[in-house]
Structure formats: structure tokens, C-alpha cells
N, C-alpha and C positions, 0 to 999 in steps of 0.2 A: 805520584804522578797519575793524573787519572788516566784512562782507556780511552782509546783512539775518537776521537768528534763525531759525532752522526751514529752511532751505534746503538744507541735504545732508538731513537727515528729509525734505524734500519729494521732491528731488530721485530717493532710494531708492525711494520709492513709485510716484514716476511712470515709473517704469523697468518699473515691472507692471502697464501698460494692460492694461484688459481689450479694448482697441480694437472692440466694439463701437457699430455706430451707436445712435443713439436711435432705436427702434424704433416707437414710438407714443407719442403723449399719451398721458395715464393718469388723466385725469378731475380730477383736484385743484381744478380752476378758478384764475382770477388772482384773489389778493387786491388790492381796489382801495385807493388810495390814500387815508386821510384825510388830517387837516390839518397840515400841514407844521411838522415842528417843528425849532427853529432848533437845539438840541442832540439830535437823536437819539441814542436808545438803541437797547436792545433792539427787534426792531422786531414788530409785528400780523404772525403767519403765514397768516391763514387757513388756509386746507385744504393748504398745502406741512408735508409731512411734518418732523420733527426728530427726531434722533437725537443717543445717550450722544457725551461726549468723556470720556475719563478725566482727572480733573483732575492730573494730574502730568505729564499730554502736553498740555494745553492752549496751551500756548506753540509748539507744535511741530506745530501741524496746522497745515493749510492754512488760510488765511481769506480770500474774497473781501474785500479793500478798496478803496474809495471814498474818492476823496480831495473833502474841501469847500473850494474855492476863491471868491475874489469873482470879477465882473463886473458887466458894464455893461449897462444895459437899453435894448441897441441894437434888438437883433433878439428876443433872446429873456430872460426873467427875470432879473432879478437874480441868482434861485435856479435858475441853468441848472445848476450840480453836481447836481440833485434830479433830473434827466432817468433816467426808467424807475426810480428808487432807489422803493420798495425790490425789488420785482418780479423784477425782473431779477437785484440780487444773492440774493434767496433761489433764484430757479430753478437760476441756474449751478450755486448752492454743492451744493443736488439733487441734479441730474447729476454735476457730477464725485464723489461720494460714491457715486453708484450706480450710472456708468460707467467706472470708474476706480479703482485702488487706492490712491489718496492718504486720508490720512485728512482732514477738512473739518469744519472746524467751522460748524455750523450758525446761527450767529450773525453775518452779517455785518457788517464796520465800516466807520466812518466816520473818517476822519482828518483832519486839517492836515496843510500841508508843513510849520510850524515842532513841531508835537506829536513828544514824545520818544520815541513810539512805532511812529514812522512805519519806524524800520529795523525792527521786528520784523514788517512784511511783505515778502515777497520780490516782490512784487507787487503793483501798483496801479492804481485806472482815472480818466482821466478822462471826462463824460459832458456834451455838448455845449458844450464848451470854446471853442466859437467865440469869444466876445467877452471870457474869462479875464483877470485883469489880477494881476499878480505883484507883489507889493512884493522889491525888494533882499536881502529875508532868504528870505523864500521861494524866490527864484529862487537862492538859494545851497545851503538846506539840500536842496532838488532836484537839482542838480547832486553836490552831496556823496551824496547817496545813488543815484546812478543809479553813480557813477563807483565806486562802493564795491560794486557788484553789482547793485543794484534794479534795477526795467522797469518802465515804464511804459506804457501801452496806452492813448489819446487815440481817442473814441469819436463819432459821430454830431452830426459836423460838415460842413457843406453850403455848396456854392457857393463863391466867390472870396473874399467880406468875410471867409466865417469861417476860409477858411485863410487869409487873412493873419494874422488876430488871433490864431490859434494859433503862427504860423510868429514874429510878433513875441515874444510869449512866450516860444517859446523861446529865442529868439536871445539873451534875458536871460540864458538859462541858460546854453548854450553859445554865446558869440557869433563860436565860431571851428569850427565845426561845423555843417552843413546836412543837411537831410533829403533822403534818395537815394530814389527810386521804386525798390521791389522789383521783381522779374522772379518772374513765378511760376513759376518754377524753384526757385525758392529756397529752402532745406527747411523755410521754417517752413508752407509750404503744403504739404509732404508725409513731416512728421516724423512721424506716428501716423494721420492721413486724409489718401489722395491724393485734395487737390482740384486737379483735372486745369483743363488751362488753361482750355478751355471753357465751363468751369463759371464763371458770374457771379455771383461773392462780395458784388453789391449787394443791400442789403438796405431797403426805404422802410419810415416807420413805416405800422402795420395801416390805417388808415385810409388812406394812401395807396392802399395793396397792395392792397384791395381794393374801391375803387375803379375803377381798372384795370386790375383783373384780368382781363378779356377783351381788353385789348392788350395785355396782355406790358409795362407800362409797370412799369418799377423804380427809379425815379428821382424825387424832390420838386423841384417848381417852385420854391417859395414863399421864396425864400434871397436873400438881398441879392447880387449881382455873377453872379448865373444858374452857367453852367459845371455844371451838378449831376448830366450824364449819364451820365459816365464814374467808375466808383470808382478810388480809387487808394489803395495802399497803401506807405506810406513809411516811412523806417526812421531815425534816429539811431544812428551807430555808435560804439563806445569806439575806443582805441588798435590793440584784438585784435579788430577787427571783430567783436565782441560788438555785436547789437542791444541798444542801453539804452531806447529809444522805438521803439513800434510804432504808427503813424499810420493810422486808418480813417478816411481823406476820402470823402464822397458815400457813404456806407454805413449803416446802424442797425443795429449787431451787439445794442445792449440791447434794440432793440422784439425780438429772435427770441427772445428770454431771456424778457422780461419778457410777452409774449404771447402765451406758448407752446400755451395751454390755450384761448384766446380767439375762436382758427377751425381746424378743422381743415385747408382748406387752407391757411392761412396755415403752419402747425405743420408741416405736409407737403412746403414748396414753400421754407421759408425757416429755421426754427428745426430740421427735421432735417438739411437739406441744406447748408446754409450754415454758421449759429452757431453751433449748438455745436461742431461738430467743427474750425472754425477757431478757438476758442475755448479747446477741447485742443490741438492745436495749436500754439497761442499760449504756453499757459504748462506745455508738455514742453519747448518751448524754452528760455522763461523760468529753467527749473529747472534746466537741463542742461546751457547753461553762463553 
């Protein structure tokens, strides 16, 4: 089976960072969330700008994808796949179009593991995965598409319960394969921004953060089995030490996405310094090899 659609087009693009940081919010505001709908389309932009794709390259641009999965309503919703959706994928797809030489399509989606269109991303996120629960088919068409080139990127999940519940998940997937803690040496922390060791890639949602914000506190209590101060970043590898799974434990890379416009410190302290550029980062990698 070949490797996900648009991935050498991706890959050529992203070869031409403009490596620019995000230099400032630019007033857009966040479009807030209405009510939740169980088949998402197209989604409400508010004020995030949009722009042409040619339609003959449509298949060949980049597209933030969101993968919709079940769970359990242990700690958090039924509907934890919705965590920062849409917010978050309209900002990133933003930036990388207006940071970066990839072309993006402006349209985020939303996918199934078992959906026939899940290879035409070379890219995909999950978003508060802690309590995920996988059926047999899913945890197979997952592993067929990571092993066939896909990545994966597991996002804002917190505390001991919900790494377990992700870590059992996968082990559906790969049950002969464990998640290794990165060393930030490692160059997906300094493939296009060096983020230098010192730097603490944790990120709490807005409310936390600014709450806090006069301790320096970047971490959320509120998580079943506590552990939530330290971020960690772990990896799932193939045969060729290709990353197929990028793990963000103790971190919220979609609140610096998704509320980016909401404070300006926030924007200045977490979504310049941190997400997005770990975010590029993430998928020069992704693309490259």
C-alpha cells in the first residue's frame, strides 16, 4: 500500500520554510464554538481569514486532520475528539499558509480511522485521547496507515489515568511496540525552530494560564491519578526509526492554536514560543521522512 496522497507535494514545500516566528497576533479574534455537531462539515470561520486552493491541486495540499474517535465518560466527554476542534484546526491551517511554503488548504477535516480517506492525510491529530476506546477494526486500519507512512500526533492529555488509557490504546495497535521518551536533542525539537532545552514546551489550557500567571504555574491539577507537572514527549517508532506517533503528555498544544487571539500574553508566552513552532516542527518532520 503506498503512503498517504500529497506527501512528496507536501514534503517539496516544506523544504521552503520561510522559518519565521509568529511575530504577533493580528487581531482576527477566536471564533467561539456553537453546538456540536455529530457530522461536521465545513466549519463557522469567523474572522480566520481563507484563501483560493486551485481545484486540480486540491487533493495535494496540506490539510489539518482531526481524527473522531469514541470514548468513555470517565473524566472528560463522550465527545473528547471535539477538544479545541474547530479553533485550533482553523488557526494552525493560518499559520502554516502564512508561515511557511506549504500550500493548505483552508478547510479543515474531520476523519474516522475506518473512513477511505483517511490515507489521503499524511497527517493526523488526536485531541484529548485520554479515555479513547478502539474497536479491532480501527486499531488495525491505524496501524496499516502509520506503518504505510502516516503520523500521528496524540494531544492534551493529562495525568496517570489518561496516559494509561492512551498507552492501552495503543498497545491495540502495536502490541509489540512501546512509546520511548524523546531526549530534546532530538531533531524534531530543532528541525526548523531550535527549541532549546530550557525552554518548557508545557502548555496549560487559557484558563489555567492565566490564572497562574503570577506563579509561573504551567501545569493543570484537575486529572485523575495527579503526575501532571512534568511534560513529556514520547514517540512510537517503525522498523527505520521513523516516528509514526508523536505523544504530548502533560501539555495543550491545541489551547496555543486555538487561543491564540484570546490574550495577549497568553499568545506571547505560549502560542509564539511554544505551539506553533513545535507544531512546524512536528510536521517538517512528519513530511520528510
Amino acid at each position: 500500500m503506498k503512503a498517504p496522497a500529497g506527501k512528496l507535494l507536501a514534503t517539496l514545500v516544506l523544504l521552503g520554510f520561510a522559518g519565521a516566528v509568529v511575530a504577533q497576533s493580528d487581531g482576527r479574534g477566536t471564533r467561539r464554538r456553537g453546538a456540536m455537531d455529530s457530522t461536521p462539515g465545513p466549519v463557522e470561520r469567523g474572522n480566520v481569514p481563507t484563501w483560493p486552493v486551485m481545484e486540480k491541486f486540491e487533493r495535494d495540499t496540506f490539510a489539518f486532520a482531526r481524527i473522531r474517535y469514541s470514548s468513555t465518560g470517565r473524566e472528560r466527554s463522550s465527545y473528547a475528539w471535539w477538544t479545541d476542534y474547530p479553533d485550533a484546526d482553523l488557526n494552525l491551517s493560518y499559520r502554516l499558509q502564512l508561515l511557511t511554503s506549504m500550500k493548505v488548504n483552508p478547510e479543515p477535516k474531520v476523519v474516522e480511522l475506518t473512513d477511505p480517506e483517511l490515507f489521503d492525510y499524511p497527517w493526523v491529530i488526536m485531541s484529548g485521547a485520554g479515555n479513547i476506546i478502539l474497536t479491532d477494526r480501527e486499531a488495525e486500519r491505524l496501524r496499516t496507515y502509520l506503518l504505510n507512512g502516516g503520523f500521528l500526533m496524540v494531544d492534551d492529555f493529562w495525568g496517570q489515568a489518561e496516559w494509561d488509557g492512551v498507552a492501552n490504546a495503543l498497545r491495540k495497535v502495536f502490541p509489540d511496540r512501546v512509546a520511548h521518551d524523546l531526549p530534546r536533542s532530538h531533531r524534531i525539537f530543532h528541525c526548523v525552530y531550535n527549541l532549546p532545552d530550557d525552554l518548557s514546551l508545557q502548555t496549560p489550557n487559557i484558563r489555567a494560564a492565566i490564572a497562574s500567571r503570577e506563579a509561573g504555574k504551567t501545569w493543570e491539577d484537575n486529572h485523575v491519578g495527579g503526575n501532571t507537572k512534568d511534560p513529556h514527549f514520547r514517540a512510537i517508532f517503525d522498523d527505520k526509526e521513523r516516528i509514526m506517533v508523536f505523544l504530548c503528555h502533560n501539555t495543550d498544544n491545541g489551547d496555543g492554536w486555538e487561543e491564540e487571539d484570546s490574550d495577549p500574553w497568553f499568545f506571547h508566552n505560549f502560542s509564539e514560543k511554544k505551539n506553533y513552532p513545535l507544531a512546524i516542527n512536528v510536521l517538517f518532520y512528519a513530511m520528510t521522512h
